[in-house]
N, C-alpha and C positions, 0 to 999 in steps of 0.2 A: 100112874101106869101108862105105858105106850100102848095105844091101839091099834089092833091088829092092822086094820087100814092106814095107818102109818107106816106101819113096821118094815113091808117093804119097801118103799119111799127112801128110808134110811139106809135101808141094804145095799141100795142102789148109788145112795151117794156118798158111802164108805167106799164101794168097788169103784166107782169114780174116782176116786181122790189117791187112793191105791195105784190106779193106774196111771195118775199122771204123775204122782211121786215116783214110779219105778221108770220113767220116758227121763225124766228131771236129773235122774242119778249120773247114768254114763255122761251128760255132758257135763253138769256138772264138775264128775271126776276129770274128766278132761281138759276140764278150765282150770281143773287144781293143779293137775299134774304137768310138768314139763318136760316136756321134750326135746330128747337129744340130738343136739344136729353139731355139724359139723363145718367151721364155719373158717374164712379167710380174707384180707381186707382188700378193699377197690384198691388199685395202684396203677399207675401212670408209666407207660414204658413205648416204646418205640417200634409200630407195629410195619412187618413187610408184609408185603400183597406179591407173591411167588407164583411160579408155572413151571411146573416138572415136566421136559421132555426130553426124548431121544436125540443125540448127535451122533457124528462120526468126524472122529479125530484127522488132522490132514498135517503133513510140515507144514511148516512157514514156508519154503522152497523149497520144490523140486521138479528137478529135468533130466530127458535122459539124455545121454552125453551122444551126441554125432559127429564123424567127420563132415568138414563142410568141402572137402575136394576127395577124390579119389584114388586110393592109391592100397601098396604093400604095405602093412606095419613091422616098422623095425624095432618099435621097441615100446613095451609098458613098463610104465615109471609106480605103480601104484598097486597096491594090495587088498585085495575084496575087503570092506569094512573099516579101512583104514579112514582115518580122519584126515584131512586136506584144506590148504589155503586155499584165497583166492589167485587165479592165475598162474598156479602151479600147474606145471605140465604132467600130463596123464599118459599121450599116445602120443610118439614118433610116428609119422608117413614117410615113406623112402620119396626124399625130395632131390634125388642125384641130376634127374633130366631138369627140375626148375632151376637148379643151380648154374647147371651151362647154358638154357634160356637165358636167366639174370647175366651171366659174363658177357654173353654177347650184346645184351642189353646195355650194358653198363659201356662197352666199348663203342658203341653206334652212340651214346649220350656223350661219350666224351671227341669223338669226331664230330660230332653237331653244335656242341656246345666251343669248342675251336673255330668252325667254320661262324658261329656266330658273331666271335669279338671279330675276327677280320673281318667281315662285312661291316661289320660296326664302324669302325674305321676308316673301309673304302668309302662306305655314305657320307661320313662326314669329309673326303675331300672329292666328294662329288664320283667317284670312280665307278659306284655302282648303281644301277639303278632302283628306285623304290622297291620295283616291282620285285628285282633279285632278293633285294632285302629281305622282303616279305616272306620270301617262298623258303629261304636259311630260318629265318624265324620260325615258322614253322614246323618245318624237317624237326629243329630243336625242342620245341614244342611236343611235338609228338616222340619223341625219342627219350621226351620225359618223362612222360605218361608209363611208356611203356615201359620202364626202370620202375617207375612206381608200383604199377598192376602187378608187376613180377615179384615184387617183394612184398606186395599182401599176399599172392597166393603162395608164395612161400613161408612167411608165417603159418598159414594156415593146415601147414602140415604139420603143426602142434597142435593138437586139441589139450584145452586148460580147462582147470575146473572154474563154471562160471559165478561163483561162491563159496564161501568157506560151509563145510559139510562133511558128510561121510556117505563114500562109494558104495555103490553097492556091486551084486555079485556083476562080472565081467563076463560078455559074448564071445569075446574074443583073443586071441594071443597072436604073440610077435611070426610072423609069416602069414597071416590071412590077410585078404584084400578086403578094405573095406569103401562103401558109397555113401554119400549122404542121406541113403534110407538108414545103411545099421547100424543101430542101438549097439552101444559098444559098452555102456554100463548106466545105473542109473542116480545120481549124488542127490542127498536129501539132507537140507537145513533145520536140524532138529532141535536147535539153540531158542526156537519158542516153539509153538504149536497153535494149530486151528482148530475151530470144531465149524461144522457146520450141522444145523438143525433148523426147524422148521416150527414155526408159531402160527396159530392157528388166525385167521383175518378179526377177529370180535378181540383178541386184545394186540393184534398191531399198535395203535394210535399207543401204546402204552411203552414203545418198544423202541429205544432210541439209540443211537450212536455213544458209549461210555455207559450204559447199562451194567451194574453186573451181577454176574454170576457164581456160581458156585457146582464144579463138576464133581462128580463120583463113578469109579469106575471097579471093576471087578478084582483085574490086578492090583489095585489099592486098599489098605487098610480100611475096614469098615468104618473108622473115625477119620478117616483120612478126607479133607476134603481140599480143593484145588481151587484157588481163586481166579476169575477170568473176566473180562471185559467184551462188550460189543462192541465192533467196530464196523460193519455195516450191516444194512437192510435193507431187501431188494425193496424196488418202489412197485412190484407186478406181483400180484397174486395169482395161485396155479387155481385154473379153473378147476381141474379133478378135486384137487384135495383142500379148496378155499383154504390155505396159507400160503404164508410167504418165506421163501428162504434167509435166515439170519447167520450170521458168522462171526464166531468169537476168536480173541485172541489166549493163551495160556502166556507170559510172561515165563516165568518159575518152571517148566514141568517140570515134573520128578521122571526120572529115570524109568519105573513102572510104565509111563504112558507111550504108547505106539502110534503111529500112523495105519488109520485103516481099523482101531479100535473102535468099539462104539461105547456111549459112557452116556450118564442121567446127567441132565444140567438140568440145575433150579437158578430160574433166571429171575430176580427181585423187580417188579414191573411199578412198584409205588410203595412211598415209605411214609409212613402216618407217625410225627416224631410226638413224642408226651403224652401218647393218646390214653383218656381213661378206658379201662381194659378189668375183666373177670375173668376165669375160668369158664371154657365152654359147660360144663359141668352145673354152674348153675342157674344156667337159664331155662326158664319154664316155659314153654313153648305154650299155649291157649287159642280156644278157638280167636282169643278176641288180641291175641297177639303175643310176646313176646312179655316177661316179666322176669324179674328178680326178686327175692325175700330177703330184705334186712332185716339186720336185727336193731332191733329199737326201744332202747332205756324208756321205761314206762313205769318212775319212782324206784322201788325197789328191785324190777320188775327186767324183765329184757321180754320183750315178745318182738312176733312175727310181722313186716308190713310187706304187700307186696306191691310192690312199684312198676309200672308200664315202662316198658325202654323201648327204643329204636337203636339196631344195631348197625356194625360196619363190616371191618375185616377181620377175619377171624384170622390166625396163625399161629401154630405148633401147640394148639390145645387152648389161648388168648382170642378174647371175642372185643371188638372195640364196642361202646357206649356213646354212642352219636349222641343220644338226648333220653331225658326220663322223664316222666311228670312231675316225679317228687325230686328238687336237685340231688345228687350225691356228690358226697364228697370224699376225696382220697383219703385214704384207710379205712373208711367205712365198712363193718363185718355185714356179710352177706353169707348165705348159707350156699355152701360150696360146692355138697354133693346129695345123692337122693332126693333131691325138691319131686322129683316125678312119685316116688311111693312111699316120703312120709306122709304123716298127716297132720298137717299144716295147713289152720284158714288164718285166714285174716285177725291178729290180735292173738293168736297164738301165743304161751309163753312155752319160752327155751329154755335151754339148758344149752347154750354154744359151748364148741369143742375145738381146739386147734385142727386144722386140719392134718390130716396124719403124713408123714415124712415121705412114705411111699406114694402117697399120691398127688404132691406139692408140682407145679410146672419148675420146669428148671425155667432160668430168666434167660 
């Protein structure tokens, strides 16, 4: 028979034993049961390091057309919008008064240029003197000039288009007078295109001549994207705004893009080739740093490890894998999404899942 003075004793280490068996059970079940997760392999792909900014679109050329002498317009050769060679004439000036200038010109060159050979002549049989020589020489000399000058500013009473382009709207028509202040239209080289934007001074050093880019604009297809190049950088940063002015080239535009548009460039500043690379998705962020959860064949068995990394560049959803403590190696399954609110420690087993289609990165 037990004694009463026993009896509780026993009570006590049955309730004991009760309670550590019911602490014992949830983990237990826990270490039996696996866990669904969802899981994609380490891969190696070619990471860029990008900077999204604002530009504004520019021609390749453009000027606005001016007379360089003064006069009446007798005649426009060209049609607002019309497209144009180079050195095709645009604007007649009434050149009637440089014309009887040049005749007379032309007549005083050819009296001086006479009086020339016969002095030439007299000198060599002594008839005249040096000094007469010199001064025929001369007269001729300047009577050349003067034919000359008269027949630039006669040309210049064509204005030509100074590139091949397309006009724009016209100030002016055949009867106004115009000066070499007015604007008589304005021709724009739209056979490539510019952008200029502005990159902030902390990634200059990144930012080189033959960079490129990639622009997107409103007028364009939302898949539509435009390929471009850098082709300078100013070497002066703006004190207001610590950046520097950069200026790309467009090769290709499309038809869609304008002058004086503004448009998003993503401008590719460093390319990390083969880099091992996961899904932002499954990095666990910790006080003690940065980790991943692979999945790890353990006999029968797949459970959970989770490994310390140091990261790099992330880009379009891809995180680069500088170094881990435990090597990994490509294809390695890694648990791809939810690491923050399953429940997962160390030695966990799984139940890995493909990752589902809808939320795969495109490559």
């Amino acid at each position: 028979m037990i004694s009463l003075r026993v009896f509780p004793l026993v009570l006590c280490l049955l309730g004991l034993t009760t309670a550590c068996s019911r602490k014992a059970e949830p983990r237990a079940a826990a270490q039996a049961q696996k866990q669904p997760v969802e899981v994609t392999p380490v891969s190696r792909r070619d990471l860029a390091e990008t900077l999204t900014v604002v530009g504004s679109i520019a021609a390749n050329e453009s000027a606005g057309l001016r007379a360089e002498i003064s006069g009446q317009v007798r005649g426009v050769f060209f049609d607002e919008g019309q497209r144009v060679t180079k050195d095709q004439v645009l604007i007649k000036i009434d050149d009637s008064e440089l014309r009887a200038q040049l005749a007379q010109a032309e007549s005083r060159f050819k009296l001086a240029e006479l009086s020339l050979a016969r002095n030439q002549g007299l000198l060599e049989t002594k008839t005249v003197s040096q000094a007469d020589f010199d001064r025929v020489n001369a007269e001729h000399a300047t009577a050349t000039a003067e034919l000359s000058l008269l027949r630039v500013r006669l040309a210049k009473t064509e204005v030509k288009a100074p590139f091949e382009g397309i006009v724009g709207a016209r100030s002016i028509s055949p009867g106004d007078y115009v000066t070499s202040a007015s604007v008589i239209a304005q021709i724009d080289d739209l056979s490539r295109l510019k952008i200029d934007f502005q990159v902030p001074e902390r990634f200059l050093g990144k930012v080189r001549n033959g960079a490129p880019f990639t622009l997107r604009a409103k007028t364009l297809d939302a898949a539509s994207r435009v390929q471009g190049e850098v082709y300078f950088v100013s070497s002066v940063i703006d004190r207001d705004t610590r950046s520097s002015g950069v200026k790309g080239l467009l090769t290709n535009p499309p038809a869609e893009l304008k002058p004086g548009m503004f448009a998003n460039v993503e401008l590719v500043l460093d390319v990390r080739k083969n880099a091992l690379t996961v899904p932002e998705g499954s990095i666990l962020t910790t006080a003690k740093g940065a980790q991943i959860i692979a999945v790890k064949e353990n006999g029968a068995d797949r459970i959970a490890e989770f490994i310390p990394v140091e990261l790099g560049l992330r880009s379009k959803g891809h995180v680069e894998i500088v170094s881990s403590k435990v090597p990994l190696a490509e294809q390695q399954p890694v648990v791809a999404a939810g690491v923050g609110s399953l429940i997962l420690f160390p030695g966990a087993k799984l139940d890995p899942k493909p990752l589902k289609a809808e939320f795969r990165l495109a490559e």
